[in-house]
C-alpha positions as CSV (number, residue, x, y, z in Angstrom):
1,X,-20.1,59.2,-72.2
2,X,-21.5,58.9,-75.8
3,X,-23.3,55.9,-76.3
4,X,-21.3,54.6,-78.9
5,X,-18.7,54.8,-76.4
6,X,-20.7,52.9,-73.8
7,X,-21.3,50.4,-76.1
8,X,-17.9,49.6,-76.6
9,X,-16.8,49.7,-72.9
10,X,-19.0,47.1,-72.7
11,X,-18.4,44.6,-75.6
12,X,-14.5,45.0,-74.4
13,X,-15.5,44.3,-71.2
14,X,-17.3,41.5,-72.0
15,X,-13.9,40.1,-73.8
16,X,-12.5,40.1,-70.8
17,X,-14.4,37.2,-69.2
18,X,-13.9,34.2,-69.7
19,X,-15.4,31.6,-72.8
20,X,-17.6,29.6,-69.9
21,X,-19.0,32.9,-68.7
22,X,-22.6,32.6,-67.1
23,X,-25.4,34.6,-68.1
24,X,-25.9,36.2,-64.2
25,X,-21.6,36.9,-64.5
26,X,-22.1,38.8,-68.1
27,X,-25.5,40.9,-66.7
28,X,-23.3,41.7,-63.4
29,X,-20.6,43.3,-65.3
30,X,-23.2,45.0,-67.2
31,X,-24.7,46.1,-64.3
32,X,-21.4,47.1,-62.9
33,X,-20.4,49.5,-66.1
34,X,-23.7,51.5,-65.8
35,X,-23.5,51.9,-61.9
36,X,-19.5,53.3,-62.4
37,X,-20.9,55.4,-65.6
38,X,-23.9,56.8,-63.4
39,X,-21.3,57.8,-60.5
40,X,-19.5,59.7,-63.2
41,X,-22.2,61.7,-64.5
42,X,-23.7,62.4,-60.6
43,X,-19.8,63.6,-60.2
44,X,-19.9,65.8,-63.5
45,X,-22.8,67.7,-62.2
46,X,-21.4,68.3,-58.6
47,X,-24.0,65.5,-57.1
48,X,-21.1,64.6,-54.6
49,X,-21.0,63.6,-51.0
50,X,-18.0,64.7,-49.0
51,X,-16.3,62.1,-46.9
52,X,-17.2,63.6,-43.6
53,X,-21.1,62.9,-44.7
54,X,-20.3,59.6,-45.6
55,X,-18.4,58.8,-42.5
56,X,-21.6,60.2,-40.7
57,X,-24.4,57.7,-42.2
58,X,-22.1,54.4,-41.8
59,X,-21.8,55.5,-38.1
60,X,-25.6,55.6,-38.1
61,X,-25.9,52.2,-39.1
């Protein structure tokens, strides 16, 4: 995503909560937009794990 773009996913999101919002909240949902973002561009380049994998290292835990 451009950065413009990211910029403006976040003010929006930012809207979204509420007027008494707390500092920790607003750097969580921050935080929150660049992990989903990062998952999308691993995803873009084929950086996937398939299910069975997944399914595989919880079982380890």
């Amino acid at each position: 995503m451009a950065d413009l773009n990211i910029k403006q996913t976040v003010l929006d999101s930012l809207e979204q909560l509420p007027q008494d919002a707390s500092m920790e909240d607003i750097m969580e949902k921050i935080l929150l937009i660049h992990k989903i973002e990062k998952g999308i561009e691993q995803a873009d380049r084929g950086e996937l794990i398939d299910h069975e994998e997944v399914l595989n290292k919880i079982r380890k835990w």
